[in-house]
MINU-407617 format. One record per residue (C-alpha): residue in three letters; chain; x, y, z. Coordinates in nm, 3 decimals. Layout:
REM residues N
@type=ala; mol=A; xx=X; yy=Y; zz=Z
...
//
This chain:
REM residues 325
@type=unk; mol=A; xx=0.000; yy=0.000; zz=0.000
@type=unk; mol=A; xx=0.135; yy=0.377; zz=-0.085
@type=unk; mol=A; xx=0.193; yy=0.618; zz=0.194
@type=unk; mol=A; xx=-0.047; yy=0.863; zz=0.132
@type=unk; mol=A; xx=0.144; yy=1.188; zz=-0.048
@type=unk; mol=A; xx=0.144; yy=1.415; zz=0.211
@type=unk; mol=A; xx=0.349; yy=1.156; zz=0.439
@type=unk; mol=A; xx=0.601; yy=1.152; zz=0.115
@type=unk; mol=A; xx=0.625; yy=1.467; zz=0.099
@type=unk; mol=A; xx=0.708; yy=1.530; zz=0.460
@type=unk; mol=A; xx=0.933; yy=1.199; zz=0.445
@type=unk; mol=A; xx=1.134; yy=1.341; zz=0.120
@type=unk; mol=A; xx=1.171; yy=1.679; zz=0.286
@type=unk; mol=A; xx=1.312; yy=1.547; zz=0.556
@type=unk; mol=A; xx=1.525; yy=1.382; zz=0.416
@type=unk; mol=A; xx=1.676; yy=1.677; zz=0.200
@type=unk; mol=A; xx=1.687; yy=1.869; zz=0.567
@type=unk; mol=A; xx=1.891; yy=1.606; zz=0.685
@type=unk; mol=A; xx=2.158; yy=1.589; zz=0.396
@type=unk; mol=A; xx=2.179; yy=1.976; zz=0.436
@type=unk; mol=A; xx=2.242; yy=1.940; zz=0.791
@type=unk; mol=A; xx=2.483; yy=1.656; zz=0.674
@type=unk; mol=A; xx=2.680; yy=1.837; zz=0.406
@type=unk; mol=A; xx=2.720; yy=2.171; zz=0.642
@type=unk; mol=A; xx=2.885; yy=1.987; zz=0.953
@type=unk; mol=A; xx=3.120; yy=1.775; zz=0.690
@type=unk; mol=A; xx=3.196; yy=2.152; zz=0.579
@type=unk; mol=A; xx=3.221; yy=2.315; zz=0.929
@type=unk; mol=A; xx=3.455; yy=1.967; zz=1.031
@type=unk; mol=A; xx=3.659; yy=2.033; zz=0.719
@type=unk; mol=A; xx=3.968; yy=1.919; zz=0.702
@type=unk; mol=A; xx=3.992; yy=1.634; zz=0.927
@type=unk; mol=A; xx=4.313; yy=1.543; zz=0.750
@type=unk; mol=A; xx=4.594; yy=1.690; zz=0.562
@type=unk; mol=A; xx=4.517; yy=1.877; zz=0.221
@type=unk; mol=A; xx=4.743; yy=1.838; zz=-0.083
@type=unk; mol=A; xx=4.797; yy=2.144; zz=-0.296
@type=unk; mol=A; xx=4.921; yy=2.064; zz=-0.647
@type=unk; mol=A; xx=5.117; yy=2.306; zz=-0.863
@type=unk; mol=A; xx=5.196; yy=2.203; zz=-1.195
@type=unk; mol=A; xx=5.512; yy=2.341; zz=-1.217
@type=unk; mol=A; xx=5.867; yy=2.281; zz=-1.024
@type=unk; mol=A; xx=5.962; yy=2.427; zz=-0.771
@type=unk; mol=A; xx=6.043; yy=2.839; zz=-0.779
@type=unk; mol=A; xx=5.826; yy=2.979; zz=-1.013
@type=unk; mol=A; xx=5.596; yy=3.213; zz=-0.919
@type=unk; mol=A; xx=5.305; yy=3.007; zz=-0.902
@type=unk; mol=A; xx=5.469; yy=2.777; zz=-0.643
@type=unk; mol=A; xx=5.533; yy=3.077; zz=-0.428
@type=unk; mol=A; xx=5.212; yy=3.177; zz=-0.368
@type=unk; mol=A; xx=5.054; yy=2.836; zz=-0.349
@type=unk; mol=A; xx=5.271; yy=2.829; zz=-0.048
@type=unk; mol=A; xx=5.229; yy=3.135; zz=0.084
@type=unk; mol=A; xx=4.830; yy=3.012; zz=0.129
@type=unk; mol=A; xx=4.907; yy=2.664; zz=0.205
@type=unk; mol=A; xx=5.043; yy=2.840; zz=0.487
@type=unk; mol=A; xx=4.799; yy=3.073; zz=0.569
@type=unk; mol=A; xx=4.542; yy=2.799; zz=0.522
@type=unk; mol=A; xx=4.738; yy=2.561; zz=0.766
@type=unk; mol=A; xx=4.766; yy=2.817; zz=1.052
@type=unk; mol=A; xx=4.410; yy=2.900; zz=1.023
@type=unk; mol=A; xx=4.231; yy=2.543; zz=0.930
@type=unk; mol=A; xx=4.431; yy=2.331; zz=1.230
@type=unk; mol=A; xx=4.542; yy=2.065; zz=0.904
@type=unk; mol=A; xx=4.818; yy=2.088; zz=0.680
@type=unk; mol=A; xx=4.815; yy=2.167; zz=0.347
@type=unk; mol=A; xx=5.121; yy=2.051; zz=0.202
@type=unk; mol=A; xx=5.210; yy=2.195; zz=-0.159
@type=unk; mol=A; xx=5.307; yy=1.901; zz=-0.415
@type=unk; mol=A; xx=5.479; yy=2.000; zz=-0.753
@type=unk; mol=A; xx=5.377; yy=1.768; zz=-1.043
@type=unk; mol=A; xx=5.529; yy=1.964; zz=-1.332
@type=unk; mol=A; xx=5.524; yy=1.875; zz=-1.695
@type=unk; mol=A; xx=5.286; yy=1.932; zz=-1.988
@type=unk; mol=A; xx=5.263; yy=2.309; zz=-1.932
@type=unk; mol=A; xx=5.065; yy=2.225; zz=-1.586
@type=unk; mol=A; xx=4.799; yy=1.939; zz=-1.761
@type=unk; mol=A; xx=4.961; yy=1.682; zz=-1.577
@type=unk; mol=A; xx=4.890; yy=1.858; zz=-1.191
@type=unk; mol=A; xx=4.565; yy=1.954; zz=-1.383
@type=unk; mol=A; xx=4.437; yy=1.629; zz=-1.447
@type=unk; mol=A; xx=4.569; yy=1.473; zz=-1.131
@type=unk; mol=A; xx=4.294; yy=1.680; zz=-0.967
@type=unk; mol=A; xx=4.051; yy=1.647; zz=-1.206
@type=unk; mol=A; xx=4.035; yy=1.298; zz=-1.126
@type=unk; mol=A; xx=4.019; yy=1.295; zz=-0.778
@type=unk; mol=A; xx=3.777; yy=1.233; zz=-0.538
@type=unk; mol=A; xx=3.569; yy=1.576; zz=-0.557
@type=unk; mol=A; xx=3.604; yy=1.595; zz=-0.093
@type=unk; mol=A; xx=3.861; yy=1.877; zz=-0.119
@type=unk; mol=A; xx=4.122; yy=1.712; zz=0.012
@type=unk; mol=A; xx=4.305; yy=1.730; zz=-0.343
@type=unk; mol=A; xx=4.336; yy=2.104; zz=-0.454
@type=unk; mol=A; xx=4.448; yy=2.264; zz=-0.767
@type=unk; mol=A; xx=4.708; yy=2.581; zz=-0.780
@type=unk; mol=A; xx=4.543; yy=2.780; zz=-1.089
@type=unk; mol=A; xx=4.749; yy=2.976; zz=-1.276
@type=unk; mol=A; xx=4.751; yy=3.157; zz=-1.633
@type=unk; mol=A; xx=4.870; yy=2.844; zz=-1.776
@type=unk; mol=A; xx=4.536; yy=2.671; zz=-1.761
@type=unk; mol=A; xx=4.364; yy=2.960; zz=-1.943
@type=unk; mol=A; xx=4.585; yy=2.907; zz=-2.165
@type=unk; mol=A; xx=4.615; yy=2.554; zz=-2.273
@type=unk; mol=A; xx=4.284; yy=2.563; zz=-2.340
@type=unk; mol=A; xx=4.346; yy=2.672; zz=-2.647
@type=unk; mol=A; xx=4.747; yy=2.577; zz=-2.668
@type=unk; mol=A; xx=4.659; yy=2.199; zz=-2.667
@type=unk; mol=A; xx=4.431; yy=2.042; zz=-2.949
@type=unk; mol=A; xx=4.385; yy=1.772; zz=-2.721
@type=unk; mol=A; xx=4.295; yy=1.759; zz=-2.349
@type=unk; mol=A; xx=4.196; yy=1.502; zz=-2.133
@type=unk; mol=A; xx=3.987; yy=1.710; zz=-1.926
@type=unk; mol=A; xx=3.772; yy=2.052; zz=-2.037
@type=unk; mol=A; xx=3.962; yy=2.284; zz=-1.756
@type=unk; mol=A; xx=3.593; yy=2.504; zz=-1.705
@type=unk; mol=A; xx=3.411; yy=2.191; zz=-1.688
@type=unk; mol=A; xx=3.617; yy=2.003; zz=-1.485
@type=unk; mol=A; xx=3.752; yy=2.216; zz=-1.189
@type=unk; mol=A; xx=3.579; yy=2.413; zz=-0.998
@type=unk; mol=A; xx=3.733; yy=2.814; zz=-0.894
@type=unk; mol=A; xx=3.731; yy=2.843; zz=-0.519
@type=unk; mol=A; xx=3.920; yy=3.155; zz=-0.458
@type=unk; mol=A; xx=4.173; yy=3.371; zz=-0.675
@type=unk; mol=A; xx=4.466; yy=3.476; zz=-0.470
@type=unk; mol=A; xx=4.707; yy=3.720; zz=-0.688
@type=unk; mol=A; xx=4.763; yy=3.873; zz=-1.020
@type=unk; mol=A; xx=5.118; yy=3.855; zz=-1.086
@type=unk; mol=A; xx=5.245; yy=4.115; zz=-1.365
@type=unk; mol=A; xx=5.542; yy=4.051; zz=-1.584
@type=unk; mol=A; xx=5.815; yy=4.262; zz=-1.665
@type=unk; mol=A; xx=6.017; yy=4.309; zz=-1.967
@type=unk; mol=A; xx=6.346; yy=4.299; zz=-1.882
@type=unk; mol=A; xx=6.657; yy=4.293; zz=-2.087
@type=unk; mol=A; xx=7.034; yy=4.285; zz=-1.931
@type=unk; mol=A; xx=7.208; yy=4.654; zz=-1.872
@type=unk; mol=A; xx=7.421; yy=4.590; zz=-2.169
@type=unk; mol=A; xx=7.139; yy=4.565; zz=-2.420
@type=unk; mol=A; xx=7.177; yy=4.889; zz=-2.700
@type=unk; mol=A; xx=6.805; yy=4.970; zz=-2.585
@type=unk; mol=A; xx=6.750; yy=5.186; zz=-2.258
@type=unk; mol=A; xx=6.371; yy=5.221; zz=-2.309
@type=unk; mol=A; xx=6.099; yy=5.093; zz=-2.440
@type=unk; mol=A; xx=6.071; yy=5.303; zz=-2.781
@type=unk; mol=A; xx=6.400; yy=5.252; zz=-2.833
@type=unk; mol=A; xx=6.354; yy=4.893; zz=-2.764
@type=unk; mol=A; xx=6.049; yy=4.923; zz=-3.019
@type=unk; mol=A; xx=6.295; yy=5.074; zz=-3.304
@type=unk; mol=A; xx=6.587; yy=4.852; zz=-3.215
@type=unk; mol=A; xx=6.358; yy=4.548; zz=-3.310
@type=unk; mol=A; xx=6.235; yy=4.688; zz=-3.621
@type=unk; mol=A; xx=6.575; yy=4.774; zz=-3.747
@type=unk; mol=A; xx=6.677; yy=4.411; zz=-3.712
@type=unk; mol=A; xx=6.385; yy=4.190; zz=-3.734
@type=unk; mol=A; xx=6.443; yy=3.836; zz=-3.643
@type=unk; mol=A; xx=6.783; yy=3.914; zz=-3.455
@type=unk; mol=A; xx=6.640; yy=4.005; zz=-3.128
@type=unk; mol=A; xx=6.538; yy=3.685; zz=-2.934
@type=unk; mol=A; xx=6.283; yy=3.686; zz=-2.626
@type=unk; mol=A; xx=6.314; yy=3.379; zz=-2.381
@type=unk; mol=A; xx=6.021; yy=3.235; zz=-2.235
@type=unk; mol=A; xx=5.948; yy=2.948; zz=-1.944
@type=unk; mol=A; xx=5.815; yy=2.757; zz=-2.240
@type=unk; mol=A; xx=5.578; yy=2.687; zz=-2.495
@type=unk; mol=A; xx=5.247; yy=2.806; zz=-2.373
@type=unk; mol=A; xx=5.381; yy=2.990; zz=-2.064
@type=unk; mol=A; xx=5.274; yy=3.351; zz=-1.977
@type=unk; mol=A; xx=5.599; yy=3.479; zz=-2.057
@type=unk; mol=A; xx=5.546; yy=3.331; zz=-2.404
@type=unk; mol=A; xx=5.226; yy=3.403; zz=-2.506
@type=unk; mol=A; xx=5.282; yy=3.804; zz=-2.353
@type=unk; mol=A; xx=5.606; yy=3.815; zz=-2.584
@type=unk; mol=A; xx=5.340; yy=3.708; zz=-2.899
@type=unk; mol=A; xx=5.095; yy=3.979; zz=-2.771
@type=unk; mol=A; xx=5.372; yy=4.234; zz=-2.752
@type=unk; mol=A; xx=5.493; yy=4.095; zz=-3.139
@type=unk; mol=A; xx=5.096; yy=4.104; zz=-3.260
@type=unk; mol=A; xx=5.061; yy=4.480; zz=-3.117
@type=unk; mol=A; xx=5.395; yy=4.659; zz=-3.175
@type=unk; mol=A; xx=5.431; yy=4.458; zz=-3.507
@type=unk; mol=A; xx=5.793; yy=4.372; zz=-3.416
@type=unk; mol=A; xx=5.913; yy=4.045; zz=-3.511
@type=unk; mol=A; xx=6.131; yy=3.915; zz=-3.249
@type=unk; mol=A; xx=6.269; yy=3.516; zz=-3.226
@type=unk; mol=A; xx=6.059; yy=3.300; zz=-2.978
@type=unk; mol=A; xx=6.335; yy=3.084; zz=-2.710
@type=unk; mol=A; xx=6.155; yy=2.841; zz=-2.516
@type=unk; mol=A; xx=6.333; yy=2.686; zz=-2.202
@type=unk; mol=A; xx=6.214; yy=2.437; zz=-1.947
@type=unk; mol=A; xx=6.105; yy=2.669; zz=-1.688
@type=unk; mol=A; xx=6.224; yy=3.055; zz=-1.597
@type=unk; mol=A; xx=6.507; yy=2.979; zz=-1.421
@type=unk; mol=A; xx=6.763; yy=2.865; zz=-1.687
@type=unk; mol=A; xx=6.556; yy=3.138; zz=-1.932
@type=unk; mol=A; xx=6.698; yy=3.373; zz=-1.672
@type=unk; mol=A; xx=7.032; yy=3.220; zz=-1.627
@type=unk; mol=A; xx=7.076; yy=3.248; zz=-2.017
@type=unk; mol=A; xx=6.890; yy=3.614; zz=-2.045
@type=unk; mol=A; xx=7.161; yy=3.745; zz=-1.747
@type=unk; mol=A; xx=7.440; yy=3.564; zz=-1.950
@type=unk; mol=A; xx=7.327; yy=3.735; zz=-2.242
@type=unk; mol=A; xx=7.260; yy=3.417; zz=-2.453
@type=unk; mol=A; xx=6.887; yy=3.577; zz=-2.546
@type=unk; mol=A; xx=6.795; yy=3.950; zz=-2.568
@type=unk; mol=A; xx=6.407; yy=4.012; zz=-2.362
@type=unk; mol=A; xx=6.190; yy=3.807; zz=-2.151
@type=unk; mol=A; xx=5.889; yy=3.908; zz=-2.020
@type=unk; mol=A; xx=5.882; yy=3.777; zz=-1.670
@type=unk; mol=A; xx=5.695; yy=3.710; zz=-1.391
@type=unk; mol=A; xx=5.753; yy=3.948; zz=-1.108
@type=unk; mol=A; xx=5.857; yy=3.705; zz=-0.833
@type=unk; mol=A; xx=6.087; yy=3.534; zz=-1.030
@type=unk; mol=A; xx=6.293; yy=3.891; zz=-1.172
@type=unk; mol=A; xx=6.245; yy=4.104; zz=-0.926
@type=unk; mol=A; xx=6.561; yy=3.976; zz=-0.703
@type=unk; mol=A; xx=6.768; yy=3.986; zz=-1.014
@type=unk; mol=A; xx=6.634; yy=4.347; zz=-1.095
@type=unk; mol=A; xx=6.746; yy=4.466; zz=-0.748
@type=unk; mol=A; xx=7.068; yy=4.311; zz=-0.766
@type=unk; mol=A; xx=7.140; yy=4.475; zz=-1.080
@type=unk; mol=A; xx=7.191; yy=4.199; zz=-1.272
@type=unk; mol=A; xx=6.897; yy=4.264; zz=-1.513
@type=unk; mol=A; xx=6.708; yy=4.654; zz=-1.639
@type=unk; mol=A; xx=6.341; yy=4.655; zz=-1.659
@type=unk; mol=A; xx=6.194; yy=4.846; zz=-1.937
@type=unk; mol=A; xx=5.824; yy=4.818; zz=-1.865
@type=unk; mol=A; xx=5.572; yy=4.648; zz=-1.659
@type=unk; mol=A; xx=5.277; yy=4.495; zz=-1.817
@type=unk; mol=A; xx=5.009; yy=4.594; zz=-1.580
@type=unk; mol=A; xx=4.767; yy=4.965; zz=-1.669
@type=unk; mol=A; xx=4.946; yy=5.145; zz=-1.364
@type=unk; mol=A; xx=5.288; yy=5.164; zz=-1.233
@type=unk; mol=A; xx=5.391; yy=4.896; zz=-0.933
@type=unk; mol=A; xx=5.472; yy=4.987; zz=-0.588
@type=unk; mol=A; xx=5.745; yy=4.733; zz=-0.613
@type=unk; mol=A; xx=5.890; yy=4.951; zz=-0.908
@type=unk; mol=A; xx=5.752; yy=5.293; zz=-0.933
@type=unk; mol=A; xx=5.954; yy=5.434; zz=-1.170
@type=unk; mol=A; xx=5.920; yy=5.188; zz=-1.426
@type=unk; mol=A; xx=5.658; yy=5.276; zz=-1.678
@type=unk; mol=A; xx=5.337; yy=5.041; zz=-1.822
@type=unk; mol=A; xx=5.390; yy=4.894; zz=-2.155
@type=unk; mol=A; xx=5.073; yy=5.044; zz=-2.177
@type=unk; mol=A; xx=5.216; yy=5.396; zz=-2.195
@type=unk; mol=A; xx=5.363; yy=5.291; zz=-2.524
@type=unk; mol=A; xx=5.144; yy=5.058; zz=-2.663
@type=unk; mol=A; xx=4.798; yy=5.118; zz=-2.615
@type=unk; mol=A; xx=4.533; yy=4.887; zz=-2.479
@type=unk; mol=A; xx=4.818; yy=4.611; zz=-2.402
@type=unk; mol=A; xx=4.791; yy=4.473; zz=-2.044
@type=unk; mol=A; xx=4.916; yy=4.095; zz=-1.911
@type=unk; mol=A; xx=4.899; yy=3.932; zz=-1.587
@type=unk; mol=A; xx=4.945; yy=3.610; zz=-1.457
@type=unk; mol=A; xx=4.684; yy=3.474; zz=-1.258
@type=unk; mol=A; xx=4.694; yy=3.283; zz=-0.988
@type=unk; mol=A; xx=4.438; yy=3.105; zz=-0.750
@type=unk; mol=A; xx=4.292; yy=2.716; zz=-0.629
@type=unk; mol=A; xx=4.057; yy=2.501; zz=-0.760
@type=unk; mol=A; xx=3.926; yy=2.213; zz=-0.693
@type=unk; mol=A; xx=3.753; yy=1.885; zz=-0.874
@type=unk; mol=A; xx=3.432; yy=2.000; zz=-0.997
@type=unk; mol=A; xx=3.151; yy=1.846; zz=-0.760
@type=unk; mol=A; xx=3.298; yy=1.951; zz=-0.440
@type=unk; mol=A; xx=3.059; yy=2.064; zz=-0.233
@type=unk; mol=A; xx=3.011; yy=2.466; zz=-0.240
@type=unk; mol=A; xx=3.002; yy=2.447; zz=0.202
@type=unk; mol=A; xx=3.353; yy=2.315; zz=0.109
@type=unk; mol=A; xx=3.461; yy=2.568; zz=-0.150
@type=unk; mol=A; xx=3.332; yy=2.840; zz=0.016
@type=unk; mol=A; xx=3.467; yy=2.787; zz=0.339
@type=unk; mol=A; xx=3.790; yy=2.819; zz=0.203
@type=unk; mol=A; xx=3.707; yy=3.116; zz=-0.012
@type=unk; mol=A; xx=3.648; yy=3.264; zz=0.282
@type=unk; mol=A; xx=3.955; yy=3.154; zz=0.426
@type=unk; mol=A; xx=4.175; yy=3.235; zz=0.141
@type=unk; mol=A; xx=4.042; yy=3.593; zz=0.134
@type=unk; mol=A; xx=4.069; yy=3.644; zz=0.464
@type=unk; mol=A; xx=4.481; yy=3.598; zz=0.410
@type=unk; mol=A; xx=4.473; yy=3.825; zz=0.143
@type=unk; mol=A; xx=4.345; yy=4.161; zz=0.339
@type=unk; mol=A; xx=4.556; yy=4.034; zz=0.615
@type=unk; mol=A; xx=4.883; yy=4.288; zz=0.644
@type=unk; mol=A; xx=5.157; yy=4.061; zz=0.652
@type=unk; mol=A; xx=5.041; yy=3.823; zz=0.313
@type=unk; mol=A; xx=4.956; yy=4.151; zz=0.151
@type=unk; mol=A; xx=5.289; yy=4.324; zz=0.180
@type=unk; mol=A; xx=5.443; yy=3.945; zz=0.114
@type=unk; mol=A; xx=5.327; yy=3.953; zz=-0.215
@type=unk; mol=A; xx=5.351; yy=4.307; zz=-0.248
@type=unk; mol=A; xx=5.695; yy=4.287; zz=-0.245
@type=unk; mol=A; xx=5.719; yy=3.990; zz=-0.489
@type=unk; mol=A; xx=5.512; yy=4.235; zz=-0.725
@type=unk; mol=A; xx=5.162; yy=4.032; zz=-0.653
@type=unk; mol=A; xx=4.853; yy=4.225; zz=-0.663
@type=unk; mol=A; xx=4.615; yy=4.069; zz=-0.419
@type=unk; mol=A; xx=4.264; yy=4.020; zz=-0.631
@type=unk; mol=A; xx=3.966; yy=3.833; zz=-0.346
@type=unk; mol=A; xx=3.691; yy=3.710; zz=-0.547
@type=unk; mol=A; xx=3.417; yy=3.490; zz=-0.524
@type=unk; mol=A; xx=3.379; yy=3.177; zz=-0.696
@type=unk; mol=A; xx=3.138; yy=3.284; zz=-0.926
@type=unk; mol=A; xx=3.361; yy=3.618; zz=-1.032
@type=unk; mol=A; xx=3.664; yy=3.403; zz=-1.072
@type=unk; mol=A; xx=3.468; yy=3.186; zz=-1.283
@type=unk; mol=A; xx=3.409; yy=3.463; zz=-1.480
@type=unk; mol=A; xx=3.757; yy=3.557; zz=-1.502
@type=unk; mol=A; xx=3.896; yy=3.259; zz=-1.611
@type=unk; mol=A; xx=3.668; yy=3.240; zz=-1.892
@type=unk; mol=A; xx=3.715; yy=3.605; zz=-2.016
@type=unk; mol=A; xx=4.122; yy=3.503; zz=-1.938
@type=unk; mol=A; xx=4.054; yy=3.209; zz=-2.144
@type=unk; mol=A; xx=3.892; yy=3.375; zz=-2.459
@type=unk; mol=A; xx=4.163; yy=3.661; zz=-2.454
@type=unk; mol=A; xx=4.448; yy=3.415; zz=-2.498
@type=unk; mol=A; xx=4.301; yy=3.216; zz=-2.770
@type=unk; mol=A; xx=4.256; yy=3.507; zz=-2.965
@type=unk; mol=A; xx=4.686; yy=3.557; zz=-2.899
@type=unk; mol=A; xx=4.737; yy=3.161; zz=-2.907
@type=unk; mol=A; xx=4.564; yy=3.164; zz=-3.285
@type=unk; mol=A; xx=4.704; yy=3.476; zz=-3.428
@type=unk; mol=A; xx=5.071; yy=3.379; zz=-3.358
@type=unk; mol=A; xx=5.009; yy=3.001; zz=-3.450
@type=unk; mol=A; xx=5.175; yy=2.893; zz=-3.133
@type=unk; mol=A; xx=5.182; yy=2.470; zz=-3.086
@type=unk; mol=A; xx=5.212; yy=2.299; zz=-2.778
@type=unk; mol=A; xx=5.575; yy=2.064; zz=-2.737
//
């Protein structure tokens, strides 16, 4: 015999009451065990230093650890699509970066649809790059830099992190707006790119900030321009690209994610969490120094961000035929 409909009802809603209650003290118990951030990339670049700057903050404040675990290769796809296919408890994160937007596009074949498949929790910085060249290059600024390239098309060389990396694919938008036509060096990371760009092996390289701005304090390399629309605390007397070349503007991005069906009390307890680091003082003028811009957003505006992100750089990826190693 049926139970008569309103005893369904009142059964079903109950039921639905009770997962609620379910799913928000699994979120306010969250973590009951340690949390593994993975970065896609070794070691030192500058997505690996902030991942650790909040796997920090998020230890301190969440009583777990969240240890950061580099998995590089692939332009990032293989950290990506470690996380992808985990277990969607948030106990397997994702360090987001630029690189994801961007191999999107990069890569005619993925085994995971990056906006389908992870889920934004939080952005943490915008990292700007800076074109840099050593002090011995014939250009002091950027115009002359500008007219130095189109006297000798194809001699001047810009170094990259690789294939698909910010650095890269800002060196293509700099070619596709200035109309310069400069020789593309991809290396296996920034670090030897740097190594060989101080040593004088390449010409320009459009950097992250962490990653240059010890060498540009030391001396050992001359900024010409940053790629943000306004001037950086970090280096105030270094103009904008922008001031040149109108409309052009680059950052890389950086931020978590997490497997998409995660639950939201999850993700938004640590958006919550991961914004609260970034208005805090001391991880504000952290980054600060390293040239980070602190950007808290929600889940949904990040979303939005990495798509618009996303849709910019295919536009670069496809004018300047770039391919994937």
């Amino acid at each position: 015999m049926k139970p008569p409909r309103r005893k369904f009802l009142r059964l079903a809603a109950g039921a639905a009451a009770l997962s609620a209650v379910s799913r928000f003290a699994c979120a306010q118990a969250y973590p009951t065990r340690p949390v593994r951030l993975i970065v896609g990339f070794a070691p030192g670049q500058a997505i690996d230093i902030t991942t650790r700057m909040i796997g920090q903050w998020l230890s301190e404040r969440l009583g777990q650890q969240f240890i950061v675990e580099n998995r590089p290769g692939a332009g990032g796809n293989i950290g990506t699509e470690a996380v992808v296919r985990a277990p969607p408890d948030g106990y397997m994160l994702l360090a987001v970066g630029s690189n994801n937007m961007i191999n999107a596009t990069l890569y005619e074949k993925l085994n995971f649809n990056f906006i389908r498949d992870i889920a934004p929790v939080a952005s943490v910085a915008r990292v700007p790059q800076v074109m840099e060249v050593t002090p011995s290059f014939p250009a002091k600024t950027l115009p002359e830099f500008i007219a130095y390239a189109k006297a000798n098309p194809g001699k001047v060389s810009f170094a990259s992190a690789g294939n698909g990396s910010v650095a890269h694919v800002t060196g293509e938008l700099f070619k596709m707006m200035t109309g310069v036509n400069m020789l593309h060096v991809p290396y296996r990371g920034a670090a030897p790119a740097l190594t060989d760009l101080i040593g004088g092996q390449v010409d320009v390289m459009f950097d992250n900030m962490p990653s240059s701005i010890g060498h540009i304090r030391a001396g050992r390399l001359r900024p010409l321009a940053v790629s943000t629309t306004s001037r950086l605390e970090s280096l105030p007397d270094i103009p904008t690209v922008a001031d040149f070349v109108v409309g052009f503007e680059t950052s890389a991005w950086g931020g978590i994610g997490a497997p998409r069906g995660t639950p939201a009390e999850i993700i938004d307890k640590l958006n919550r969490e991961i914004n609260a680091g970034l208005v805090d003082p001391k991880m504000d003028a952290r980054l600060a120094d390293l040239g980070g811009l602190v950007l808290p957003l929600s889940p949904a505006e990040y979303a939005r961000r990495i798509a618009e992100e996303t849709e910019k750089w295919g536009k670069v990826i496809k004018f300047s035929g770039a391919k994937a190693d």
